[in-house]
Each structure stands twice: as structure tokens, then as C-alpha cells.
C-alpha positions in Angstrom: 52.9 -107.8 -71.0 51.8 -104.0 -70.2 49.1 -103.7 -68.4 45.7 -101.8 -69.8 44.6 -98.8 -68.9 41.8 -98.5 -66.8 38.6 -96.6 -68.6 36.6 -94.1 -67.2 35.6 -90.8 -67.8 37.7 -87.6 -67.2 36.8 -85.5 -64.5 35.0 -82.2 -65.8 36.9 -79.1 -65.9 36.5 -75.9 -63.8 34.9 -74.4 -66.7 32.3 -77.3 -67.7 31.2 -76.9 -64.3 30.2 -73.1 -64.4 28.6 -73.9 -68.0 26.6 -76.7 -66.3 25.9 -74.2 -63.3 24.7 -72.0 -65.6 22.2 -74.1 -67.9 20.5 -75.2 -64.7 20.4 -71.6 -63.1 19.3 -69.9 -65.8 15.5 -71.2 -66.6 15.4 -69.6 -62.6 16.9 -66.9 -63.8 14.3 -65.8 -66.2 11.3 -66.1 -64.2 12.4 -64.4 -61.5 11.1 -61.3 -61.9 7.7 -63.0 -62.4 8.3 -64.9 -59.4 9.2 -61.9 -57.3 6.0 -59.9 -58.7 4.1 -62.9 -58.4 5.1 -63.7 -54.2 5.1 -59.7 -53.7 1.8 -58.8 -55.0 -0.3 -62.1 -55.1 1.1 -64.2 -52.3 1.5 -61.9 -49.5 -1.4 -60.2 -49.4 -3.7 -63.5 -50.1 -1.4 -64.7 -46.7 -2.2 -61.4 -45.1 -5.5 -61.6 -45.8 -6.1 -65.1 -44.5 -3.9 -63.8 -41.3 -6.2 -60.5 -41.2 -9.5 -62.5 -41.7 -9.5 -63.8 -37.7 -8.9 -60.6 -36.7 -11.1 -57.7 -35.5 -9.2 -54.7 -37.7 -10.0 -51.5 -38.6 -7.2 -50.0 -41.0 -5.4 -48.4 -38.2 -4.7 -49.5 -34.2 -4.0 -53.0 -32.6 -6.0 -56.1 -34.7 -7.4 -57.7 -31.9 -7.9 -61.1 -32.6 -11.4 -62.6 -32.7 -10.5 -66.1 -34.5 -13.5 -67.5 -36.1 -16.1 -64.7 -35.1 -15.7 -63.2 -38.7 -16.4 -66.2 -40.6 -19.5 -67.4 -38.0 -20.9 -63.4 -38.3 -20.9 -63.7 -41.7 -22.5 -67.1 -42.4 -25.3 -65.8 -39.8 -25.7 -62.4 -41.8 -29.2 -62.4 -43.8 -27.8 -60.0 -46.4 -24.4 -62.2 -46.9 -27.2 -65.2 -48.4 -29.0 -62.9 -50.0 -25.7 -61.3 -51.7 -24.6 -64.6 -52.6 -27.9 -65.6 -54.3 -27.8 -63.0 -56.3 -24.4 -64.3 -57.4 -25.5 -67.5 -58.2 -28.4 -66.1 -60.2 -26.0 -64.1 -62.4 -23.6 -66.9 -63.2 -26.5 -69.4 -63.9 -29.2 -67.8 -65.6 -26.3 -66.2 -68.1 -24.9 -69.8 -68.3 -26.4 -71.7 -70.8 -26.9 -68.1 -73.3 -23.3 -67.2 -73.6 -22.2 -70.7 -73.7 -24.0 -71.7 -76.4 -24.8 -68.6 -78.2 -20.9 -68.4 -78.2 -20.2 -71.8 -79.3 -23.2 -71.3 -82.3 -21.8 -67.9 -83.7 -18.0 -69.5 -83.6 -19.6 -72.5 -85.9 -20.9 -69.8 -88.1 -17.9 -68.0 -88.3 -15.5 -70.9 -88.7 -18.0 -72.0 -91.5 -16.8 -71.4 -95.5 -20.6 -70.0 -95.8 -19.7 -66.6 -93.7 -15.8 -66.3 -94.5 -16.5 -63.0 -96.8 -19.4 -61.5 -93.9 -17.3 -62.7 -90.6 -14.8 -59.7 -91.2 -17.9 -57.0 -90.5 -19.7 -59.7 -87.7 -17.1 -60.5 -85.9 -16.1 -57.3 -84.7 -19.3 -56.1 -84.3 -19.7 -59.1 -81.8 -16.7 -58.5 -80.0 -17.8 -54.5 -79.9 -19.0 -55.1 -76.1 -16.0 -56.5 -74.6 -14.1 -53.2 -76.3 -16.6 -50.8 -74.3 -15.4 -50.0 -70.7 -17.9 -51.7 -68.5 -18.9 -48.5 -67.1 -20.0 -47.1 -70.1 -22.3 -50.2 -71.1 -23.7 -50.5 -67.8 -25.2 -46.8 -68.0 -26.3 -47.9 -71.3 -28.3 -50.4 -69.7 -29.3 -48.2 -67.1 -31.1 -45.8 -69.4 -32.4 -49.2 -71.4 -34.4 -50.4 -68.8 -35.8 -47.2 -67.7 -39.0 -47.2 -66.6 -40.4 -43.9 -68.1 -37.7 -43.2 -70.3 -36.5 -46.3 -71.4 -35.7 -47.7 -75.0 -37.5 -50.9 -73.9 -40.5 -49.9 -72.3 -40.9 -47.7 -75.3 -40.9 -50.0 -78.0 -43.4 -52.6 -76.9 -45.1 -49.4 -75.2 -45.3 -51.0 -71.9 -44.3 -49.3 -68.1 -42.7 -52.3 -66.7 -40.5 -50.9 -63.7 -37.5 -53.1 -64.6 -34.7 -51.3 -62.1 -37.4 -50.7 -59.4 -39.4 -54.0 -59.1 -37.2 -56.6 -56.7 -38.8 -59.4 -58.8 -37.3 -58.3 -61.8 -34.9 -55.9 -61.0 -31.9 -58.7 -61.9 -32.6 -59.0 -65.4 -31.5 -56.3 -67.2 -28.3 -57.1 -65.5 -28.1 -60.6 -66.9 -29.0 -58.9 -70.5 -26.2 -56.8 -70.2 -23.8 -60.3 -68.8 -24.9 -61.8 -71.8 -24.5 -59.0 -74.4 -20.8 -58.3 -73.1 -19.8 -62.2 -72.9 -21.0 -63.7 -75.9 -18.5 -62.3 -78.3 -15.2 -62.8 -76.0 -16.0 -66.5 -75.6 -16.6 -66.9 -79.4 -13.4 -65.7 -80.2 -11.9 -68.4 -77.3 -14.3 -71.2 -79.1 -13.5 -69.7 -82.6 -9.6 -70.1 -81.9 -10.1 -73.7 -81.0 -11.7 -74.7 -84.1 -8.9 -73.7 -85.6 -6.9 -76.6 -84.0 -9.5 -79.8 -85.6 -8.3 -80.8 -88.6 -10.5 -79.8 -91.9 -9.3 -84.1 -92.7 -11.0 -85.2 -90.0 -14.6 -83.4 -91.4 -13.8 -84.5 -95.0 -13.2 -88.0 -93.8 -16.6 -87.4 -92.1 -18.2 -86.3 -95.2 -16.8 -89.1 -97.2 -18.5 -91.7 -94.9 -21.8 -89.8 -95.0 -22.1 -87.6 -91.9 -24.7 -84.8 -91.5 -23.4 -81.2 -90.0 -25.1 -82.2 -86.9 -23.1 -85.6 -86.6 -19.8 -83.6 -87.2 -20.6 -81.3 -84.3 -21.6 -84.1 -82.0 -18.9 -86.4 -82.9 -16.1 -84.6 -83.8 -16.3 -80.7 -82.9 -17.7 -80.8 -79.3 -15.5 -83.6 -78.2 -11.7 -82.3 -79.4 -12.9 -79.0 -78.1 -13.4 -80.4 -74.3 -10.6 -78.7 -73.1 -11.7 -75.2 -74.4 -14.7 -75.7 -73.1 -13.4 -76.4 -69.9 -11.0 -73.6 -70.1 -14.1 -71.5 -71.4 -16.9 -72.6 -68.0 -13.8 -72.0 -65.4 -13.0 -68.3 -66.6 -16.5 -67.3 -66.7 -16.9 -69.0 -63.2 -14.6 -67.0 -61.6 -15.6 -63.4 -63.6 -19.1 -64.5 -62.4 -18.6 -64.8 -58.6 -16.3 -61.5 -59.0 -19.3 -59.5 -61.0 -19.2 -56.1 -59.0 -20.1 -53.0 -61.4 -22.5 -54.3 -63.6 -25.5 -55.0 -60.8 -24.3 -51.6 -59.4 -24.5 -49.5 -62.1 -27.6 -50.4 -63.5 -29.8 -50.9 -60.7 -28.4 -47.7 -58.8 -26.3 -45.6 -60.9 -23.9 -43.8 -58.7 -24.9 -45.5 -55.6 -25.0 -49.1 -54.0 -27.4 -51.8 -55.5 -30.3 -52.8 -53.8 -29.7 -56.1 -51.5 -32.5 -57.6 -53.7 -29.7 -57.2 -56.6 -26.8 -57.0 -54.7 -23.6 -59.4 -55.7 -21.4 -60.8 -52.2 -18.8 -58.4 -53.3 -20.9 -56.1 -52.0 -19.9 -57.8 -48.7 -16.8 -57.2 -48.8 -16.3 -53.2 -50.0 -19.2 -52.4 -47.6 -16.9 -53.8 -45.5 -14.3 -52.3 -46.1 -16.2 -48.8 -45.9 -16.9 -49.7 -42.6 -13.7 -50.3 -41.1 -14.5 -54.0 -40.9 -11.1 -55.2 -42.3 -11.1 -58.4 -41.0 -14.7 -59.4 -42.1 -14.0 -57.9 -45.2 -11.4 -60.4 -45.9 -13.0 -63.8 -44.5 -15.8 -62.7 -46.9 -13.2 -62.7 -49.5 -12.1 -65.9 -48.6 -15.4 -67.5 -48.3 -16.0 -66.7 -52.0 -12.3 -68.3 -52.5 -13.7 -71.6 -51.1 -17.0 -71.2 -53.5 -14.7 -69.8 -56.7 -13.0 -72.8 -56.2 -15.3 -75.9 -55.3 -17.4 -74.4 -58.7 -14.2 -74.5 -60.5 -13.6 -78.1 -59.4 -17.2 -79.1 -60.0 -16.2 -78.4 -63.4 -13.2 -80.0 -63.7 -14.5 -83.5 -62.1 -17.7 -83.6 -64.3 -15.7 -82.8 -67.9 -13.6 -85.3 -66.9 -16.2 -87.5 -65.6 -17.6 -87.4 -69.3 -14.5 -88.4 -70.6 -14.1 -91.1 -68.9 -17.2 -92.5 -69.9 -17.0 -92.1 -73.1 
């Protein structure tokens, strides 16, 4: 009796191999040039930077290194506070405006009501964000004028919005919330465009109001957005540079009374300060990102409540 022959696979070829080599080397493949840009002009110099921030450096000579002394000069430093209040100021006060003045005009927009009107409102909406920053911040600038200005001269009042320190951050938060409320309706727009029309009909069928639906169905399957929507304007906020400049100084440096911490960091750097210039820059790394964890934790923290 002949005996069976033992199973088993056959041994890949010279040529399977390569092919296999080559399926698993090629997703690499691809996204290496983002990879390369990405380690060459993101990665290094934030690892420079770090490196840089504990030393004393200024652009040229021997760093001397200092190890902490930037950071501990810098959380002593009156004006740095004072910066960075003015920073939370911007991002807060705007807040609540643009979020929800964003989030209403994208309901309107999405609605059958304004589907013939949304083609002239929408871009007019979206104008700001089209307009170089510059441009709308001399706008502003010219606004608010205290003699001169389109404001003062419609309610016929002389209230010295760019000179008063009480006051003086306002028109900037106008001109936040003018830019931002039309890019983050097109972000909230595009995800109401992912719920399902069935899922309001079905609402509608068992007697919901327009209210309910956006309570129960809209705001909840758009968590993520939002999410997506309070991180991004976050980190723009903490970043805001040109607009408190602009309009509170024109062509030179905002008062510290309107100041933002970047501030900090070009003065800085106009200085000679190198290394201060980038702890500061890290510092607002560590805020940038506890805020943007905040945010993360507390959207999920509703979930998981609910």
C-alpha cells in the first residue's frame, strides 16, 4: 500500500516574495514625502526649540545654557500675565457668539425655508474669512475711531474705543466674531449634511417640535463637529497675533493692556532673546493643549452620561 503524500503548502516563490515586499512597502512609500516634510519642517525645529528654550541665545555666538531661568523669568514677568489675559479674554468673550451664531445661521441655511436665499447669504457670510486679515483689521481700525469713526458717528457719541484700556479689547472681539462666524457655519453646515432627512421625518411622524429635533437629534449626531469646531478655534485663539495689533496700534505694537502672549514671544525675538522666545512658545504649547484636552474630556464626559 503506497504511502500518502504529506500536505502542506508550497514554499512561495522568488517572485511572490518581492510582490509581498512590495504591497507592504508601498503604503510607506507614499507618505514619505509627507513624512520627510513633516520631520524636516515640523519636528526639528519644535525639538530645537525645546532644546533652545534652556538656553541664553541670541541668534548668533555660543548659547550658554541657563536651564530653567527662561521659563522661571517668564512666569515672574508682569506683562507675560497680562499678555496672556488678554488671550483668554479674546478666546472667551468670542466663545459663545461664534459658536452659536454659527451653529443658528447653519440651521437656517440647511433649512428648505432659505434653500432659494442661501445662494446670495452664504457667501456674503463667508465674505470675511476671503478678506486678508490685514485688510479687515484696518477696517476696524478706522470703525472704532474715536473722531472719525463709523461708530461713534452713528449713535453720535466720542467713546475712545482704541484709546481707553477699559475698552480698548472690544473692537477686537467685534472683528473675531465678524471673521469667524461664517467659516464655522460652513464646518457646522457640512455636518448637517451627514443626519439623515429619515431620522427628522420619523421625528415629525411622532410629533416632535423644531426645537425637540435640534435637542434630540441635531446637536447630539453633530458632537464630533462640534468638537472638531471648539479645538480649531482654541488653538487660532491662543495664536491671535494681527488682529489686536492692527487695530489698537496700526503699524505699531498693541498696548500691553490689549496685547496677546504672542506678543511675548516676537518681542522676543526682536530682542535677541532666542531662548525666552521659545519657552514662551512652549508655555503656550502646554496651555494650547490642556484647553484642547479640557475639551476633549468634557464632550466626552457628556457622552457618557447620556
Amino acid at each position: 500500500m503506497k504511502r500518502a503524500k504529506s500536505g502542506g503548502c508550497r514554499p512561495a516563490s522568488a517572485t511572490e516574495k518581492k510582490a509581498r515586499i512590495k504591497k507592504v512597502l508601498l503604503p510607506y512609500l507614499l507618505i514619505t514625502p509627507f513624512l520627510a516634510a513633516f520631520i524636516l519642517f515640523f519636528l526639528y525645529p519644535a525639538g530645537y526649540s525645546l532644546y533652545l528654550s534652556f538656553f541664553k541665545y541670541k541668534g548668533y555666538g555660543e548659547a550658554k545654557f541657563v536651564g530653567i531661568d527662561n521659563y522661571v523669568s517668564l512666569l515672574n514677568y508682569r506683562v507675560f500675565w497680562k499678555s496672556m489675559g488678554n488671550t483668554l479674554f479674546y478666546f472667551l468673550v468670542h466663545f459663545i457668539p461664534v459658536m452659536g451664531g454659527a451653529f443658528l445661521f447653519a440651521i437656517a441655511m440647511h433649512s428648505k425655508l432659505m434653500e432659494k436665499a442661501q445662494k446670495i447669504i452664504k457667501p456674503i457670510l463667508f465674505l470675511p474669512q476671503i478678506v486678508p486679515v490685514v485688510a479687515t483689521s484696518l477696517i476696524f481700525r478706522i470703525l472704532f475711531a474715536t473722531k472719525s469713526g463709523a461708530i461713534n458717528q452713528l449713535f453720535g457719541t466720542e467713546i475712545r474705543w482704541l484709546e481707553d484700556s477699559s475698552i480698548i479689547r472690544w473692537p477686537v472681539i467685534a472683528l473675531i466674531v465678524w471673521r469667524s462666524i461664517g467659516w464655522f457655519m460652513v464646518i457646522f453646515l457640512a455636518g448637517l449634511t451627514t443626519i439623515s432627512d429619515d431620522l427628522y421625518e420619523a421625528a415629525t411622524l411622532d410629533g416632535a417640535t423644531g426645537w425637540q429635533k435640534i435637542v434630540y437629534i441635531t446637536i447630539p449626531l453633530m458632537k464630533s463637529i462640534f468638537l472638531f469646531a471648539f479645538i480649531t478655534d482654541a488653538i487660532s485663539s491662543f495664536k491671535i497675533y494681527t488682529e489686536p495689533n492692527i487695530v489698537t496700534a496700526g503699524s505699531g505694537a498693541a498696548p500691553v493692556d490689549a496685547q496677546p502672549v504672542m506678543n511675548i514671544i516676537t518681542n522676543n525675538i526682536k530682542g535677541g532673546n532666542f531662548g525666552s522666545a521659545a519657552a514662551a512658545g512652549w508655555i503656550l504649547f502646554v496651555i494650547i493643549f490642556i484647553v484642547s484636552l479640557a475639551q476633549l474630556y468634557f464632550m466626552r464626559d457628556k457622552e457618557g452620561k447620556k
